[in-house]
N, C-alpha and C positions, 0 to 999 in steps of 0.2 A: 254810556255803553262801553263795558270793556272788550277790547279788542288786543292780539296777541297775534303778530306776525311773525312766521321765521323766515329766513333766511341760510344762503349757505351753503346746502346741499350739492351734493354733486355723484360723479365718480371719480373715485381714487384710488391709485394700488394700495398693494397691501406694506403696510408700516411709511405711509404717508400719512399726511397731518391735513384738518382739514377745521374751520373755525367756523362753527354757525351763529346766527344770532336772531335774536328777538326783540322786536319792536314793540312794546305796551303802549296804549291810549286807554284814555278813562278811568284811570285809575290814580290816586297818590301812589306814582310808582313805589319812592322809599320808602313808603310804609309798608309794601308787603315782599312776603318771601315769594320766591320765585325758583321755578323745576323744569328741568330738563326730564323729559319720557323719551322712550323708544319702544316699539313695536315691531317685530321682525316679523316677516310671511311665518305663518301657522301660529304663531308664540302670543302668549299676554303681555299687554304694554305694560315695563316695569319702569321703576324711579331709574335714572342713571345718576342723577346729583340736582343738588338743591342747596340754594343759597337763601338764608334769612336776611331779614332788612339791618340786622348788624353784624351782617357778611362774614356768619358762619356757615362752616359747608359742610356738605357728608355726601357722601359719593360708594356709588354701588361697587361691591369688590373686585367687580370686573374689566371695571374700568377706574379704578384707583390709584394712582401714578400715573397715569396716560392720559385722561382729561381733566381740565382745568374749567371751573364755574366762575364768573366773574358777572358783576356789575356796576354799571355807568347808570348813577341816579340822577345826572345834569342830563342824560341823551336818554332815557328812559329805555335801556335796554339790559337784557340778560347777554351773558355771551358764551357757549361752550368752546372750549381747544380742545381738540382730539388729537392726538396723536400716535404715532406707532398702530395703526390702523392694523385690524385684519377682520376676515370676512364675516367672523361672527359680531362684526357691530355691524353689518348693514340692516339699516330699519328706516321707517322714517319715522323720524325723532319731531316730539312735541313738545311747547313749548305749553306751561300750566303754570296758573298761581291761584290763590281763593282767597274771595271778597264777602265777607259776611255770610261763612258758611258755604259760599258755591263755589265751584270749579271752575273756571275758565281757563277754553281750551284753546292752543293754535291752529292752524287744518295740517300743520306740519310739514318737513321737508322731506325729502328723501335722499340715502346716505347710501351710497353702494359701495363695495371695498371688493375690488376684482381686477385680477391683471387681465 
């Protein structure tokens, strides 16, 4: 059973940095690509960055120099750096990879960015 916890979340001012991350189970972690989502109040959850299992990346333009995708295939974990925060990143941000065609989802954290 695959299983996808995050981590992390909080509140933070604005151009604060803030590091979440994800726990995988059930899965050959290093075999699969693994993705950061986000979801803001009213809006469609979009990709924020995605790291393959030969830890290439691509990263939404909005957050492109500001957050860093990384992964630890020994600790079976994705990990996001956010940095330089401001309010249009608060969401809560999900943690996604797919196994044989499906999706699997985190329940997500929640990211707030407000003085």
């Amino acid at each position: 059973q695959v299983q996808l916890v995050e981590s992390g979340g909080g509140l933070v001012q604005p151009g604060g940095s803030l590091r979440l991350s994800c726990a995988a189970s059930g899965i050959i972690f290093s075999f699969y690509a693994m993705a950061w989502y986000r979801q803001a109040p009213g809006k469609e959850r979009e990709l924020v960055a995605r790291i393959t299992s030969t830890y290439s990346t691509n990263y939404a333009g909005s957050v492109k120099d500001r957050f860093t995708i990384s992964r630890d295939n020994a600790k079976n974990t994705v990990s996001l750096q956010m940095s330089s925060l401001n309010p249009e990143d608060t969401a809560v941000y999900y943690c996604k990879t797919d196994v044989g065609g499906r999706p699997y989802w985190g329940k997500g954290t929640l990211v707030t960015v407000s003085s």
